[in-house]
N, CA, C and O atoms as a Tinker XYZ file with bonds, in Angstrom:
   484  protein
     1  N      7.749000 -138.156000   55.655000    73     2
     2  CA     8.022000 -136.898000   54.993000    64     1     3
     3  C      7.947000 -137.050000   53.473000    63     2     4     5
     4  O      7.495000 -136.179000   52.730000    81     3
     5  N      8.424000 -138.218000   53.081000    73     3     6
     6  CA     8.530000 -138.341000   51.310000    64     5     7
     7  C      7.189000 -138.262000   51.024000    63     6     8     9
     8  O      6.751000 -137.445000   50.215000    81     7
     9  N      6.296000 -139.279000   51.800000    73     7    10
    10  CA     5.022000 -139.472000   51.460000    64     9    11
    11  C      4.014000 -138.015000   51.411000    63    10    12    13
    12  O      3.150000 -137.845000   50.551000    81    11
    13  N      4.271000 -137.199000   52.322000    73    11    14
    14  CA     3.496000 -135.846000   52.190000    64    13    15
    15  C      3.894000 -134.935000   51.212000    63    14    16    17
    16  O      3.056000 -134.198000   50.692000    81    15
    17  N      5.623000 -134.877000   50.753000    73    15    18
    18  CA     5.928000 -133.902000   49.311000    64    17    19
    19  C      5.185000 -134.981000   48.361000    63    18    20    21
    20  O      4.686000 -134.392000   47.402000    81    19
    21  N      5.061000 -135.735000   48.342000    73    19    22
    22  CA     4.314000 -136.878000   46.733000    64    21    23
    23  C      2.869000 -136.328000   46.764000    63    22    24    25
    24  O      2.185000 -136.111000   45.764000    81    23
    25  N      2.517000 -136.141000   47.990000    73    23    26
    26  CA     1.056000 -135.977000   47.877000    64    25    27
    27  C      0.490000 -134.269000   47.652000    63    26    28    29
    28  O     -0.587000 -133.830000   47.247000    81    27
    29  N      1.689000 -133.618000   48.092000    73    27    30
    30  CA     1.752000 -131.884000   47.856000    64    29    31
    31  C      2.169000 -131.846000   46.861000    63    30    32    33
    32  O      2.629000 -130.714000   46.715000    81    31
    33  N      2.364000 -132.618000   45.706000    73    31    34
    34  CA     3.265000 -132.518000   44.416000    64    33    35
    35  C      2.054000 -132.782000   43.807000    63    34    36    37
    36  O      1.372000 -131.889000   43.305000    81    35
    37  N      1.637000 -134.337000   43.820000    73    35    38
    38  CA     0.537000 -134.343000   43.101000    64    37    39
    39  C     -0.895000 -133.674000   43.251000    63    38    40    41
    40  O     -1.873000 -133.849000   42.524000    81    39
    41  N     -0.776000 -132.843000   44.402000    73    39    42
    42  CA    -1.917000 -132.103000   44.496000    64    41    43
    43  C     -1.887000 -130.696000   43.667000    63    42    44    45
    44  O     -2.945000 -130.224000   43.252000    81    43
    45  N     -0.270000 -129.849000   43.374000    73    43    46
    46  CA    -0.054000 -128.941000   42.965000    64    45    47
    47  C     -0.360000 -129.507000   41.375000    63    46    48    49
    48  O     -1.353000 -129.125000   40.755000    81    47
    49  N      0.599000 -130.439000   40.825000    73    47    50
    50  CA     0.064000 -130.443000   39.185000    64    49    51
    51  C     -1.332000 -130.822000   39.161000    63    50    52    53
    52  O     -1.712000 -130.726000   37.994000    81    51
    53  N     -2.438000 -131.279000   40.053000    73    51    54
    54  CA    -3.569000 -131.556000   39.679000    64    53    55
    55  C     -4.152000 -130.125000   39.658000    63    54    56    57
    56  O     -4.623000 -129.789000   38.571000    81    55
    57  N     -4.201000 -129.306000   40.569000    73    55    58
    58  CA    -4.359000 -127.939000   40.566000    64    57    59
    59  C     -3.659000 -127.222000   39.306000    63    58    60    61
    60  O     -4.380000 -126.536000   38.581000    81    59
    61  N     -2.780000 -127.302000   39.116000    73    59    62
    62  CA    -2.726000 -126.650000   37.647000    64    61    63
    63  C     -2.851000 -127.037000   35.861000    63    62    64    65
    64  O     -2.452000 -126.565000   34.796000    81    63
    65  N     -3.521000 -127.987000   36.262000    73    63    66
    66  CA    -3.866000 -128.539000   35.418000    64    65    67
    67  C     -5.397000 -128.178000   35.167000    63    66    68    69
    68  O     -5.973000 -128.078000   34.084000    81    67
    69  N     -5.817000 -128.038000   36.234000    73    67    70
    70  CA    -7.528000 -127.416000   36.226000    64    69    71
    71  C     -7.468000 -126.270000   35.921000    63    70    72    73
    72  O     -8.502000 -125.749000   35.503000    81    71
    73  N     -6.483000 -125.628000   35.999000    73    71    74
    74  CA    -6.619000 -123.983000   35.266000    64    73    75
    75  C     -6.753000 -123.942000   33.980000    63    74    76    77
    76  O     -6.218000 -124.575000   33.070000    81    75
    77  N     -7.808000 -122.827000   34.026000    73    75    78
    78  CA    -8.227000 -122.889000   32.194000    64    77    79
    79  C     -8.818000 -121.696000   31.730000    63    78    80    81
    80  O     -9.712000 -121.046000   32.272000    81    79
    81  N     -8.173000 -121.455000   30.574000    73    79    82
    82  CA    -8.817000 -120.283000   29.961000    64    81    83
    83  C    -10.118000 -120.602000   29.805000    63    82    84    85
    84  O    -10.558000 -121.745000   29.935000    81    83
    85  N    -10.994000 -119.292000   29.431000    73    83    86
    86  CA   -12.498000 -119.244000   29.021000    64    85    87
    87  C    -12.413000 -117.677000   28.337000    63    86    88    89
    88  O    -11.957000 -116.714000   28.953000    81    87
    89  N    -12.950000 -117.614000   26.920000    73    87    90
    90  CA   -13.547000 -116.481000   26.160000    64    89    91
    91  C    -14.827000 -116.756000   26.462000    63    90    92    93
    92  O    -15.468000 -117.796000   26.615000    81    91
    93  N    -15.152000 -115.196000   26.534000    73    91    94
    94  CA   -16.434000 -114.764000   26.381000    64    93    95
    95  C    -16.783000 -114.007000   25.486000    63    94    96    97
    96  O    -15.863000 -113.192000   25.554000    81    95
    97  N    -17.355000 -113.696000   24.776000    73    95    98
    98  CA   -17.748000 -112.688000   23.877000    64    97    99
    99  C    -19.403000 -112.332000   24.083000    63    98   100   101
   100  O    -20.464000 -112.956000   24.038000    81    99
   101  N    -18.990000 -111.044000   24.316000    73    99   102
   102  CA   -20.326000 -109.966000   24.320000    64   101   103
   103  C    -21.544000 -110.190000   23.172000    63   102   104   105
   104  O    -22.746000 -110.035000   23.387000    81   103
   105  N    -20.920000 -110.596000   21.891000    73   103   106
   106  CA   -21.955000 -111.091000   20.573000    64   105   107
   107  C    -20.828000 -111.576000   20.144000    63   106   108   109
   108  O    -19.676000 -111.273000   20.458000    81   107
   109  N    -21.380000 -112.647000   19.121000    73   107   110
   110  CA   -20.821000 -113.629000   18.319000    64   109   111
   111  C    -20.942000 -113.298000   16.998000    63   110   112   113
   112  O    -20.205000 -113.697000   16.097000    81   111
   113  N    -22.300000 -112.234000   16.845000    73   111   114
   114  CA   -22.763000 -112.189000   15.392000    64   113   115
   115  C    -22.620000 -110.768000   15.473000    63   114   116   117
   116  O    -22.834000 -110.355000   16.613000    81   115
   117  N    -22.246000 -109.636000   14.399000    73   115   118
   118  CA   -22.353000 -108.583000   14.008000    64   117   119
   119  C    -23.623000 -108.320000   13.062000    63   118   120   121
   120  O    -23.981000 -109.192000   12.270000    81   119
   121  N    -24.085000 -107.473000   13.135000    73   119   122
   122  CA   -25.212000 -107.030000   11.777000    64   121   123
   123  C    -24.774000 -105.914000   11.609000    63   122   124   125
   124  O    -24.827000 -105.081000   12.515000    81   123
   125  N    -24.016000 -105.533000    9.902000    73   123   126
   126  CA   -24.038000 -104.585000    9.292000    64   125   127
   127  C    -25.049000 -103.689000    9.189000    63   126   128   129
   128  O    -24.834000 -102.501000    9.430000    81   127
   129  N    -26.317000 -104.152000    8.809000    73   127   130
   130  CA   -27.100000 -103.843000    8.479000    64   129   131
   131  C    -27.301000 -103.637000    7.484000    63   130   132   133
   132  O    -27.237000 -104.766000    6.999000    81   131
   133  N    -27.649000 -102.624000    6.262000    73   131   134
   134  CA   -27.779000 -101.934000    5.350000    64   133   135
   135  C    -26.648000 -100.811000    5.251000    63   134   136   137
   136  O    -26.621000  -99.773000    5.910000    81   135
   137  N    -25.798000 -101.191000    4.376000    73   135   138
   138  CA   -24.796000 -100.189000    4.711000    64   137   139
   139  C    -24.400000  -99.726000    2.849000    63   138   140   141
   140  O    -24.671000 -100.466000    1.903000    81   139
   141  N    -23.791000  -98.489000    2.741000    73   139   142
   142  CA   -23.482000  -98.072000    1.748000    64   141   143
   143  C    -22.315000  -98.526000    1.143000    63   142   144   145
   144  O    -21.527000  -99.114000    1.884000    81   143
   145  N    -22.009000  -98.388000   -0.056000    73   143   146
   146  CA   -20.729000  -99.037000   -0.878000    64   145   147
   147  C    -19.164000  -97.804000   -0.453000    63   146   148   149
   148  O    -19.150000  -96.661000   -0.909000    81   147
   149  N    -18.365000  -98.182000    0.175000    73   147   150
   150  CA   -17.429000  -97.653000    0.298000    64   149   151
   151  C    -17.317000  -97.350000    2.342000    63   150   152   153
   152  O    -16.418000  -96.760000    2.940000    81   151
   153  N    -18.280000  -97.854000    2.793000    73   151   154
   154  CA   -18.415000  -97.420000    4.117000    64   153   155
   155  C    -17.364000  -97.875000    5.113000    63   154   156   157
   156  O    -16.690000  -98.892000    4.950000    81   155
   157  N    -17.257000  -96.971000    6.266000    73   155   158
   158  CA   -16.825000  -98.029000    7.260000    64   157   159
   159  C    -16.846000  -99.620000    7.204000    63   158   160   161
   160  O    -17.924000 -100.213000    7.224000    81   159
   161  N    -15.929000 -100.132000    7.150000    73   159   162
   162  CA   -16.530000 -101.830000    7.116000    64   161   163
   163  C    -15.777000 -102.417000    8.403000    63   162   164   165
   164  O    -15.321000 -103.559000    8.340000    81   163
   165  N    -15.625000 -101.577000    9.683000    73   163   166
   166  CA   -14.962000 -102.004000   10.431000    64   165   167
   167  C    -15.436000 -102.401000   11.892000    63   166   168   169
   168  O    -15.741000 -101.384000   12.516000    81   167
   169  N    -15.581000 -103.477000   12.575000    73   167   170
   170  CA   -16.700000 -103.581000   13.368000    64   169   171
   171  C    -15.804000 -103.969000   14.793000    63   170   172   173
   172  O    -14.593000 -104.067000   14.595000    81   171
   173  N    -16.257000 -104.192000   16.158000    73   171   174
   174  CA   -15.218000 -104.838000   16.792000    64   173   175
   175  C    -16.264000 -105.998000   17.829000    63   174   176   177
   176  O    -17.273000 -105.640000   18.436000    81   175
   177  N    -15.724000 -107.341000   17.813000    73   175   178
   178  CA   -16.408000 -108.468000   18.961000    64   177   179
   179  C    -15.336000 -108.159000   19.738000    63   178   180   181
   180  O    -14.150000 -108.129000   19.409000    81   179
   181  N    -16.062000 -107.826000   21.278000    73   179   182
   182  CA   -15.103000 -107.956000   22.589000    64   181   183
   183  C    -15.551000 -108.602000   23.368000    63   182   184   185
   184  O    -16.778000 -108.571000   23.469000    81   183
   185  N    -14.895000 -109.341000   24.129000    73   183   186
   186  CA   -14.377000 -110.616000   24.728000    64   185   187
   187  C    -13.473000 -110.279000   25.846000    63   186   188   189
   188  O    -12.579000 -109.438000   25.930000    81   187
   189  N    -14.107000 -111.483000   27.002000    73   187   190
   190  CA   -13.380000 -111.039000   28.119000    64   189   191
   191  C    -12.627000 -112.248000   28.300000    63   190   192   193
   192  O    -12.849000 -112.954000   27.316000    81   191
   193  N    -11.888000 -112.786000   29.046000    73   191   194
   194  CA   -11.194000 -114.103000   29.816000    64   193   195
   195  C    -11.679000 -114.529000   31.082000    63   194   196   197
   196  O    -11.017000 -114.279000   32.089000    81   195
   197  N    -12.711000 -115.116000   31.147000    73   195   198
   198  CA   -13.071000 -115.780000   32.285000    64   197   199
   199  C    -12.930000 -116.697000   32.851000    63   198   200   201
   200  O    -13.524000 -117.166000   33.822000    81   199
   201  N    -11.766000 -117.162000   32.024000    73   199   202
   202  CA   -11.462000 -118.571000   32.941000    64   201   203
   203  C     -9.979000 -118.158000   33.854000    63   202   204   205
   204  O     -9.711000 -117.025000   34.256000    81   203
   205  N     -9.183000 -119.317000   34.035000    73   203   206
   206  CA    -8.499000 -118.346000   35.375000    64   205   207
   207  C     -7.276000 -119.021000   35.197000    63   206   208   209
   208  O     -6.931000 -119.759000   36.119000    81   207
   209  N     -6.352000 -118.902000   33.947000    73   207   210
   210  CA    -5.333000 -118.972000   33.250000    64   209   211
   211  C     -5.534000 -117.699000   32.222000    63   210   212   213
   212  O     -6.540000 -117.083000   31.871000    81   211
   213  N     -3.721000 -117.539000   31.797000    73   211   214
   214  CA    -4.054000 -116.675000   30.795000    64   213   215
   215  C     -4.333000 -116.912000   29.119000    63   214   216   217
   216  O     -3.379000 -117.309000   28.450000    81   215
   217  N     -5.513000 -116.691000   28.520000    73   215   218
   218  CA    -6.023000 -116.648000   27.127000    64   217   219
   219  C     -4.682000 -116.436000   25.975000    63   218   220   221
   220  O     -3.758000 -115.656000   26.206000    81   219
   221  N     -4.762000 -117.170000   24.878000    73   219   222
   222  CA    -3.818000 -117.369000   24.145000    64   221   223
   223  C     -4.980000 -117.197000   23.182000    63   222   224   225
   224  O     -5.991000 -117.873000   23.373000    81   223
   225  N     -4.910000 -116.206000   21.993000    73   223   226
   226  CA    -5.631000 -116.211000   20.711000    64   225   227
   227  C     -4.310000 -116.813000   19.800000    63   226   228   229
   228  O     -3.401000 -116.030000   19.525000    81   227
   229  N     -4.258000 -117.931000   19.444000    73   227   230
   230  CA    -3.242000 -118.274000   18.436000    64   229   231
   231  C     -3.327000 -117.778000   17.016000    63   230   232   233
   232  O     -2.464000 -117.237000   16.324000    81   231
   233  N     -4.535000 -118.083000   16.761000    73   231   234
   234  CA    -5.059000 -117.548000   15.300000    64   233   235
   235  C     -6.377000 -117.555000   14.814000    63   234   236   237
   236  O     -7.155000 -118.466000   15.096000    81   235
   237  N     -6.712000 -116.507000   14.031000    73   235   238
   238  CA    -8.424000 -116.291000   13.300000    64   237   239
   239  C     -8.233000 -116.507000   12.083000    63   238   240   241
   240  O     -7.166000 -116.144000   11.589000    81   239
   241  N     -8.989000 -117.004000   11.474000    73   239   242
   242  CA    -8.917000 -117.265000    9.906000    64   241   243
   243  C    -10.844000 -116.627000    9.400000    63   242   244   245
   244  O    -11.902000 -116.821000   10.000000    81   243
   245  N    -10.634000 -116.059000    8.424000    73   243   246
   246  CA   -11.928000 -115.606000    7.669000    64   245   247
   247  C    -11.970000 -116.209000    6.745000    63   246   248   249
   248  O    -10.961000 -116.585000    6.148000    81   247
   249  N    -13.474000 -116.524000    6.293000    73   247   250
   250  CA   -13.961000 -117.590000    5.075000    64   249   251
   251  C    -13.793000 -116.864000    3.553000    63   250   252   253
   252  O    -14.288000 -117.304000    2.515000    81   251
   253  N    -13.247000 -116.052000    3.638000    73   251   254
   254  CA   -12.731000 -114.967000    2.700000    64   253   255
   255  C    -11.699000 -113.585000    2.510000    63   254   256   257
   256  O    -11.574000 -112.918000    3.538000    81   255
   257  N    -11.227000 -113.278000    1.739000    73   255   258
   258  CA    -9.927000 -112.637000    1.540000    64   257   259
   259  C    -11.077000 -110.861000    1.702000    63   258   260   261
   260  O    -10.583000 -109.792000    1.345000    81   259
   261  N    -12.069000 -110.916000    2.091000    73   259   262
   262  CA   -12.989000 -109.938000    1.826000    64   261   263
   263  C    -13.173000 -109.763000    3.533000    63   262   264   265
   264  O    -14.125000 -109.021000    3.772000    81   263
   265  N    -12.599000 -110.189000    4.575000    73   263   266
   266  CA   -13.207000 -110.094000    6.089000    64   265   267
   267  C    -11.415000 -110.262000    6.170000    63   266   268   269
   268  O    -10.825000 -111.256000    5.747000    81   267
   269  N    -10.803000 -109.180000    6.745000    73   267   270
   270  CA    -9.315000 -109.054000    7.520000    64   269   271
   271  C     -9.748000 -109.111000    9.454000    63   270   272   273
   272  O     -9.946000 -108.090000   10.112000    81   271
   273  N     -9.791000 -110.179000    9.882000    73   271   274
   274  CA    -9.709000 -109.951000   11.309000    64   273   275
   275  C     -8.004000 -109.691000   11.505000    63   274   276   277
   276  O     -7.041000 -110.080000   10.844000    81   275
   277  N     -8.136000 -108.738000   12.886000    73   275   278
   278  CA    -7.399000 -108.785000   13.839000    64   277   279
   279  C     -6.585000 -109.153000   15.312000    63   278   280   281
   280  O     -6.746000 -108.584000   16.392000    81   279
   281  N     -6.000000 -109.875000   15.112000    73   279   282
   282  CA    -6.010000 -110.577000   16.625000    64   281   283
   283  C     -5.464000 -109.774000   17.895000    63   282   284   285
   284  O     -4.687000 -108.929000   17.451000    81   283
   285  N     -5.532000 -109.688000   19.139000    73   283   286
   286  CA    -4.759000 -109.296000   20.119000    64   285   287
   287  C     -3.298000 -109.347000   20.081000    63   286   288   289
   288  O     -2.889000 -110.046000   19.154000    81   287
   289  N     -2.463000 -108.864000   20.744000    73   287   290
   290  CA    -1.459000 -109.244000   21.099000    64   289   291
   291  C     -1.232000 -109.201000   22.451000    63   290   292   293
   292  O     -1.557000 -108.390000   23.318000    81   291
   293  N     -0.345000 -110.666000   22.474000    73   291   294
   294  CA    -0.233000 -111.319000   23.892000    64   293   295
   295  C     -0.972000 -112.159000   24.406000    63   294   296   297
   296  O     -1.597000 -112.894000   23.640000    81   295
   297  N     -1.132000 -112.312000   25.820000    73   295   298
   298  CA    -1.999000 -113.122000   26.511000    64   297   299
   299  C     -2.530000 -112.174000   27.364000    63   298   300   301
   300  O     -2.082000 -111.283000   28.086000    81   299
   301  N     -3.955000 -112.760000   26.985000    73   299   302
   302  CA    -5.366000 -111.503000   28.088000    64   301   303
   303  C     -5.533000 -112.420000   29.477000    63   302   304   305
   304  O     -5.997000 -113.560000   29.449000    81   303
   305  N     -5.149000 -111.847000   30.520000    73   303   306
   306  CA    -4.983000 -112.270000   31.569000    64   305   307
   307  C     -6.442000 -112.776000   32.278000    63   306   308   309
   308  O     -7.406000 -112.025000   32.129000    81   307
   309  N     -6.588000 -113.800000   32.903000    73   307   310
   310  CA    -7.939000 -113.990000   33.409000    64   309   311
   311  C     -8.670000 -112.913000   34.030000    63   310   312   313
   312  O     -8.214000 -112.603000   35.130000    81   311
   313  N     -9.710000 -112.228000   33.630000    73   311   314
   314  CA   -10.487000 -111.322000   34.238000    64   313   315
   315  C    -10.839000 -110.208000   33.184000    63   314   316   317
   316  O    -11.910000 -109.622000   33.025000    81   315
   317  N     -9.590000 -110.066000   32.472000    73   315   318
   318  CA    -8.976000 -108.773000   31.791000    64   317   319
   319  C     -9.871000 -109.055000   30.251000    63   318   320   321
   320  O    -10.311000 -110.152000   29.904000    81   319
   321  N     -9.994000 -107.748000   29.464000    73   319   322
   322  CA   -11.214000 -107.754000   28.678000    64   321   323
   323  C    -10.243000 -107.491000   27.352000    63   322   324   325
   324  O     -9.303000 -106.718000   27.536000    81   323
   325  N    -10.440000 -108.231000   25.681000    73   323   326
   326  CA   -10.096000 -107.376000   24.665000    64   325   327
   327  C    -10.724000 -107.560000   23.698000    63   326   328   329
   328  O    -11.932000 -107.648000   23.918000    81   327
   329  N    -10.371000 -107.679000   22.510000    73   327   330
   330  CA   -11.442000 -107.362000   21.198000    64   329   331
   331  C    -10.828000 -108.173000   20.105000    63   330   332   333
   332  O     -9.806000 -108.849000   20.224000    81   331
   333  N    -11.508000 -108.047000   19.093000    73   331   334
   334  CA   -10.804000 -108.552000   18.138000    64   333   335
   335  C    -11.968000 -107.472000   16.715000    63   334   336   337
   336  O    -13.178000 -107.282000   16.588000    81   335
   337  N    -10.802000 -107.067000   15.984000    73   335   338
   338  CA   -11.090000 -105.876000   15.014000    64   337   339
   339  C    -11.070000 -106.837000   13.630000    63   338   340   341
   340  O    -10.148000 -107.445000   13.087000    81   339
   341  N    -12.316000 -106.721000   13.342000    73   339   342
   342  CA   -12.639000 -107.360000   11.977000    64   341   343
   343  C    -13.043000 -106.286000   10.211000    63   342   344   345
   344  O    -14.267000 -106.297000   10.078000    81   343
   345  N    -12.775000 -105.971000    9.741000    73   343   346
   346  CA   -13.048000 -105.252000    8.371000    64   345   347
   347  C    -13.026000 -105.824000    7.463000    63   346   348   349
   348  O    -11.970000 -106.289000    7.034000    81   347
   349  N    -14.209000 -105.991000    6.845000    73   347   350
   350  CA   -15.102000 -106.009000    5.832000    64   349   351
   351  C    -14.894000 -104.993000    4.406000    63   350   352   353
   352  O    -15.337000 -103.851000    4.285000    81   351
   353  N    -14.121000 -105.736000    3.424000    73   351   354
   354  CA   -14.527000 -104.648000    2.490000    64   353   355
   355  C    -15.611000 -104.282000    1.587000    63   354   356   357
   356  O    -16.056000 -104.939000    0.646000    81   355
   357  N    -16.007000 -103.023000    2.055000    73   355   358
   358  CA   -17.615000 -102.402000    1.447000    64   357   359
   359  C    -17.296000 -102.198000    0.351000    63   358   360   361
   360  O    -17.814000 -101.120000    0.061000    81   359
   361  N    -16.678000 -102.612000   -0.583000    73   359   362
   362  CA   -16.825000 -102.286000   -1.758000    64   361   363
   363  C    -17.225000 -103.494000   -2.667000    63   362   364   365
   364  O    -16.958000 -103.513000   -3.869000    81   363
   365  N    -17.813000 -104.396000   -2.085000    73   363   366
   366  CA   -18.135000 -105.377000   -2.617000    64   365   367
   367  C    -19.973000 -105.359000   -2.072000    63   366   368   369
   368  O    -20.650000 -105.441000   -1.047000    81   367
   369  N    -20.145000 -105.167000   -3.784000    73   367   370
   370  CA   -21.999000 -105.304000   -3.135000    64   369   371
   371  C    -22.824000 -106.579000   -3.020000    63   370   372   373
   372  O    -22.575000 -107.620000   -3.628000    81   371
   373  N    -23.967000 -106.360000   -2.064000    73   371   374
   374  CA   -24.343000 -107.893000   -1.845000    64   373   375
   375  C    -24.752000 -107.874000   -0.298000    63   374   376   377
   376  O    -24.673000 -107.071000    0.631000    81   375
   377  N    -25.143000 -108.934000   -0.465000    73   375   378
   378  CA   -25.016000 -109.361000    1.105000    64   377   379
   379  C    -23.784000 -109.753000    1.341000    63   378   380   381
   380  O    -22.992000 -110.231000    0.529000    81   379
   381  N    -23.536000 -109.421000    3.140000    73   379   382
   382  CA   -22.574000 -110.223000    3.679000    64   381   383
   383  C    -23.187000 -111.382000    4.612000    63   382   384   385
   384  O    -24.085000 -111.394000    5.453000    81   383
   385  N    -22.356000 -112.301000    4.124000    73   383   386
   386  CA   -22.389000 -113.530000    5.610000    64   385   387
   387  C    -21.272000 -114.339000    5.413000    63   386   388   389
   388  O    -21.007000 -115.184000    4.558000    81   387
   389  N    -20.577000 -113.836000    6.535000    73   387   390
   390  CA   -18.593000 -114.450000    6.597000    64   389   391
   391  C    -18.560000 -115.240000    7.726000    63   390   392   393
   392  O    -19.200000 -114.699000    8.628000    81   391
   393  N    -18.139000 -116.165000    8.011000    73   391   394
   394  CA   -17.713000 -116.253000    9.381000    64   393   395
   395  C    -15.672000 -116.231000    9.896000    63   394   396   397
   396  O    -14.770000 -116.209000    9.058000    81   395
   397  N    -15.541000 -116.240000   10.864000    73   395   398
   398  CA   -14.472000 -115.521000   11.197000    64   397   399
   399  C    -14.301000 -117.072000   12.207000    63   398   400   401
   400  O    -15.269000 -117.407000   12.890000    81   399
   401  N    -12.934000 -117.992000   12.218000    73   399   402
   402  CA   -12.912000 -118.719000   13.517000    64   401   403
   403  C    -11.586000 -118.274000   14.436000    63   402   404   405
   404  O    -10.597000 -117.617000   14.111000    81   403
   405  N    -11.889000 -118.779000   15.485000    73   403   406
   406  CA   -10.815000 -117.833000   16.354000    64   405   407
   407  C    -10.567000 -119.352000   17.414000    63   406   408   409
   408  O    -11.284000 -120.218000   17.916000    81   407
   409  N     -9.116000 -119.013000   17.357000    73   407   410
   410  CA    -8.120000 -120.653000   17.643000    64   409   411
   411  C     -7.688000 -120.115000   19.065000    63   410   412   413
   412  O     -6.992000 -119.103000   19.154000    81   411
   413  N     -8.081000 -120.761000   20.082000    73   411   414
   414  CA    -6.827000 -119.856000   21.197000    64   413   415
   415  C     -6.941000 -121.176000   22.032000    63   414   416   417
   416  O     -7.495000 -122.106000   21.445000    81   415
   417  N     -6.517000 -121.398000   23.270000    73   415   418
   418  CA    -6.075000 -122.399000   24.400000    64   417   419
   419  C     -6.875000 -122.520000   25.005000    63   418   420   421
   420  O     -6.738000 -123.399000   25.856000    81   419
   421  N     -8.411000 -121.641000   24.989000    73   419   422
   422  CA    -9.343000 -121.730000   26.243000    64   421   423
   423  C    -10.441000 -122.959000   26.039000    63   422   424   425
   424  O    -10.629000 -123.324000   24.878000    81   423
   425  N    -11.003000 -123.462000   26.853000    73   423   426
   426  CA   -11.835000 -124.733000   26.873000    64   425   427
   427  C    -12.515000 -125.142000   25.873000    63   426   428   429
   428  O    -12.606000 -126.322000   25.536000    81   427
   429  N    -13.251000 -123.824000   25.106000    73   427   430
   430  CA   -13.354000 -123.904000   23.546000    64   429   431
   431  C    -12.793000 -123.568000   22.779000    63   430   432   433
   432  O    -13.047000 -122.509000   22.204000    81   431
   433  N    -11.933000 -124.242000   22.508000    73   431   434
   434  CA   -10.518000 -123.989000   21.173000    64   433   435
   435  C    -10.705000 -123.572000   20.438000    63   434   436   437
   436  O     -9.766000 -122.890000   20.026000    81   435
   437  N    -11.886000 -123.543000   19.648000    73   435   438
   438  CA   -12.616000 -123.043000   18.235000    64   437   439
   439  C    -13.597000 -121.535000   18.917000    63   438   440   441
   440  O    -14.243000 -121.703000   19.952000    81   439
   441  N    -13.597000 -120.856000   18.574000    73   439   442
   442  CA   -15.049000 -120.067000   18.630000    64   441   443
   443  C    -15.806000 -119.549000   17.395000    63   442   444   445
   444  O    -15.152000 -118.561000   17.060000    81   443
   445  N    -16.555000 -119.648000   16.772000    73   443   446
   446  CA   -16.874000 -119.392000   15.378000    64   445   447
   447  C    -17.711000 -117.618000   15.526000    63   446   448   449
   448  O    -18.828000 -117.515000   16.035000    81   447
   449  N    -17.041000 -116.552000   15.066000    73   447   450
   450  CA   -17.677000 -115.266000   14.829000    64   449   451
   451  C    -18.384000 -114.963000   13.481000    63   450   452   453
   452  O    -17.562000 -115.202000   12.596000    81   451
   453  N    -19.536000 -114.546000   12.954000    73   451   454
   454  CA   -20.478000 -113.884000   12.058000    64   453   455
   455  C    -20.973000 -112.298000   12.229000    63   454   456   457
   456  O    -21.546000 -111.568000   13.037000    81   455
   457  N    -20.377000 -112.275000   10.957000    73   455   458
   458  CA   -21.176000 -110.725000   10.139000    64   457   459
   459  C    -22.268000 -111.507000    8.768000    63   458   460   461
   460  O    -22.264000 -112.487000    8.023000    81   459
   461  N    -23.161000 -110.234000    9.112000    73   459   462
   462  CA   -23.585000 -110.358000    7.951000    64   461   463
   463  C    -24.431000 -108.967000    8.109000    63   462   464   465
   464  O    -24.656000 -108.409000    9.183000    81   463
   465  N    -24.805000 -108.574000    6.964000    73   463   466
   466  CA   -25.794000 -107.160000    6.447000    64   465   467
   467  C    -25.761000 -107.170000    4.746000    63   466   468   469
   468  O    -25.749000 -108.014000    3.850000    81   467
   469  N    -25.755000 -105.934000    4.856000    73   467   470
   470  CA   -26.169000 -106.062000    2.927000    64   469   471
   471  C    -25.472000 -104.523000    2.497000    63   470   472   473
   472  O    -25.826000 -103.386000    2.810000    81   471
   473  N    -24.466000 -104.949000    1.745000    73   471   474
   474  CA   -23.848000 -103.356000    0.940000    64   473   475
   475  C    -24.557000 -102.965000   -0.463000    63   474   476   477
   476  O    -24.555000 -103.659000   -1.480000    81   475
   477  N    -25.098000 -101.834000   -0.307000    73   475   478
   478  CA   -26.020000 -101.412000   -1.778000    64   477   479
   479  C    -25.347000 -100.104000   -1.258000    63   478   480   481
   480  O    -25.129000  -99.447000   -0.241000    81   479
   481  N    -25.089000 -100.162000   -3.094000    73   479   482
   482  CA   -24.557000  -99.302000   -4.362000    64   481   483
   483  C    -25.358000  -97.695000   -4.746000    63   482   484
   484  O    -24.970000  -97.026000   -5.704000    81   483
């Protein structure tokens, strides 16, 4: 009897240990395009959870004080779909090319997101 709970024990933490988040994202890269000075600068990457634990976004950081991402709140349950809301301020002319990284628990810890287009004045 001891010998079969040791072996149903270590079969349960090996089994949950294989559970694992997975992001997906629909696009990685945004294109502004050609956009006007003062515009909308607000875009959204959505992303599902395909792995089969629940998704933890811990944190996004932007390569500039000029790209505000938004993170989820909570944990996106395996299957279950959400977004992440990024804005750009158009009042800066130029091209854009930012990237956005996004920290969470799933198999790829890192995911690296890009905008880029061009704001004229």
């Amino acid at each position: 009897m001891k010998k079969f709970v040791l072996i149903l024990l270590v079969g349960l933490i090996g089994y949950a240990t294989q559970a694992q988040a997975k992001i997906t994202f629909e696009e990685t890269t945004i294109d502004y395009g050609e956009i006007e000075k003062g515009a909308d600068g607000v875009r959204t990457f959505k992303f599902t959870n395909s792995g089969d634990a629940p998704l933890v976004i811990e944190d996004i950081k932007s390569t500039c004080g000029c790209t505000i991402p938004k993170k989820p709140n909570g944990p996106i349950l395996p299957g279950a779909s959400d977004s992440i809301e990024v804005k750009y301020d158009t009042n800066r002319l130029g091209p854009i090319r930012r990237a956005i990284s996004v920290y969470s628990n799933a198999d790829e810890p890192i995911v690296t997101l890009n905008i880029r287009g061009n704001v004229k004045g």
